[in-house]
C-alpha distance (Angstrom), angle and dihedral (degrees) to the residues before:
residue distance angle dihedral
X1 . . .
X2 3.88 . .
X3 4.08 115.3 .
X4 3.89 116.9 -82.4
X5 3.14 104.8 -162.5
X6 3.93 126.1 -98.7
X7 4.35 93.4 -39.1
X8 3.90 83.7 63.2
X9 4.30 81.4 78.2
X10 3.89 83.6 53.6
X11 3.88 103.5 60.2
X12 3.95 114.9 69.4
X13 3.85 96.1 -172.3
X14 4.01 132.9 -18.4
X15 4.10 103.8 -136.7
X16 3.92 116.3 -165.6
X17 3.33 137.2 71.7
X18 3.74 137.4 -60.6
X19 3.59 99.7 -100.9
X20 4.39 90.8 40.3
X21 4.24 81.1 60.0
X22 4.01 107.1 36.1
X23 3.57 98.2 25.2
X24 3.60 134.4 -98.2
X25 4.07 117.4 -74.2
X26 3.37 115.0 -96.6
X27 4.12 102.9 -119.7
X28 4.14 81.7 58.8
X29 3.78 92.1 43.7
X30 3.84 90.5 53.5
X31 3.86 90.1 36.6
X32 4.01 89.6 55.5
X33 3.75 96.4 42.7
X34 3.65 93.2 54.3
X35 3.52 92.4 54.7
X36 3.48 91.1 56.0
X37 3.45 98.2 47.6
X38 4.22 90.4 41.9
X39 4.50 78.9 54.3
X40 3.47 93.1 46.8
X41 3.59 111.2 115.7
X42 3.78 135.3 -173.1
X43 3.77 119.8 -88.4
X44 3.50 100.5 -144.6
X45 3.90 108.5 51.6
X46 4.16 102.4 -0.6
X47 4.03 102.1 -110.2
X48 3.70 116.8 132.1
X49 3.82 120.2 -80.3
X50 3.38 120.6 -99.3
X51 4.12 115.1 -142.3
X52 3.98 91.4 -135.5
X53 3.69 91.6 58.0
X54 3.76 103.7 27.4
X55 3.44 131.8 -146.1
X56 4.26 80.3 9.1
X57 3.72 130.6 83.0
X58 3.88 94.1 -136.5
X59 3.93 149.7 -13.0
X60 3.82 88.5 -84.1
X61 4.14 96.3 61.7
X62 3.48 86.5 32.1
X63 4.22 95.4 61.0
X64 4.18 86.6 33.3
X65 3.64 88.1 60.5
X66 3.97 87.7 44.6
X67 3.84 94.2 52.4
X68 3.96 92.2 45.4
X69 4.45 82.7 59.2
X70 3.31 82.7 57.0
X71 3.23 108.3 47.3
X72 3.33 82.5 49.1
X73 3.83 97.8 -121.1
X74 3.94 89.5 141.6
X75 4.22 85.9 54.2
X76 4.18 105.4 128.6
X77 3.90 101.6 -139.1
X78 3.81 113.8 -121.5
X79 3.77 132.9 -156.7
X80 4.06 115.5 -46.6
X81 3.96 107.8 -87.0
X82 3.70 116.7 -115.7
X83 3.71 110.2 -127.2
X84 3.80 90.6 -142.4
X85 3.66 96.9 63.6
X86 3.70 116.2 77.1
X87 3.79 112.0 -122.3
X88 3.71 87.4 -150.7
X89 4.27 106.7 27.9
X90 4.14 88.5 -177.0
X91 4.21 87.0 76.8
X92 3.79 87.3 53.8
X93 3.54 106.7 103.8
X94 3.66 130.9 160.4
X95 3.62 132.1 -141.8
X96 3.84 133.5 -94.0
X97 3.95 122.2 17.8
X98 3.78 97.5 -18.1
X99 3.69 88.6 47.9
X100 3.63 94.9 54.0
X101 3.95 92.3 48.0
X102 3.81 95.6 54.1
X103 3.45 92.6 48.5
X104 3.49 99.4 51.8
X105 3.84 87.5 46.0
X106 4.10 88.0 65.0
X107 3.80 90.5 49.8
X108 3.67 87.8 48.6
């Protein structure tokens, strides 16, 4: 095994095959990604994937899947929202003089 460097004093052993440590050779890397991409199926009703609208059977799932983003179905809720902070603390204005001036500043 030629020298690596310092690391080389860092690895006991390396267990595994031949292919886990070079890499795999490339007609079985090709052979194995086909066959995931041939068992790929569509994650909206099931039916194999089809390459022009990948990882979706057709044009149908594929806009469904569109409209649920922006619906925001896929949205990850977040912590409850206190009612006390402003969601948006430009539109708080107060009154009088200092009022005035921030709201002409927004129209500006």
């Amino acid at each position: 095994m030629p020298f690596q460097g310092r690391a080389e004093m860092l690895v006991k052993e390396i267990a595994g095959s031949y292919s886990n440590v070079v890499g795999l050779p490339l007609a079985l890397t090709v052979a194995l990604l086909e066959a995931v991409v041939m068992a790929a199926k569509c994650p909206l009703c099931g039916k194999p994937a089809d390459t022009g609208f990948k990882p979706f059977c057709s044009k149908r799932c594929a806009d469904l899947d569109l409209n649920q983003w922006f619906k925001g179905g896929y949205a990850i809720p977040g912590p409850p929202v206190d009612p006390a902070i402003p969601s948006n603390p430009r539109k708080v204005t107060g009154r009088g003089l200092a009022g005035a001036l921030d709201r002409a500043k927004t129209f500006a």
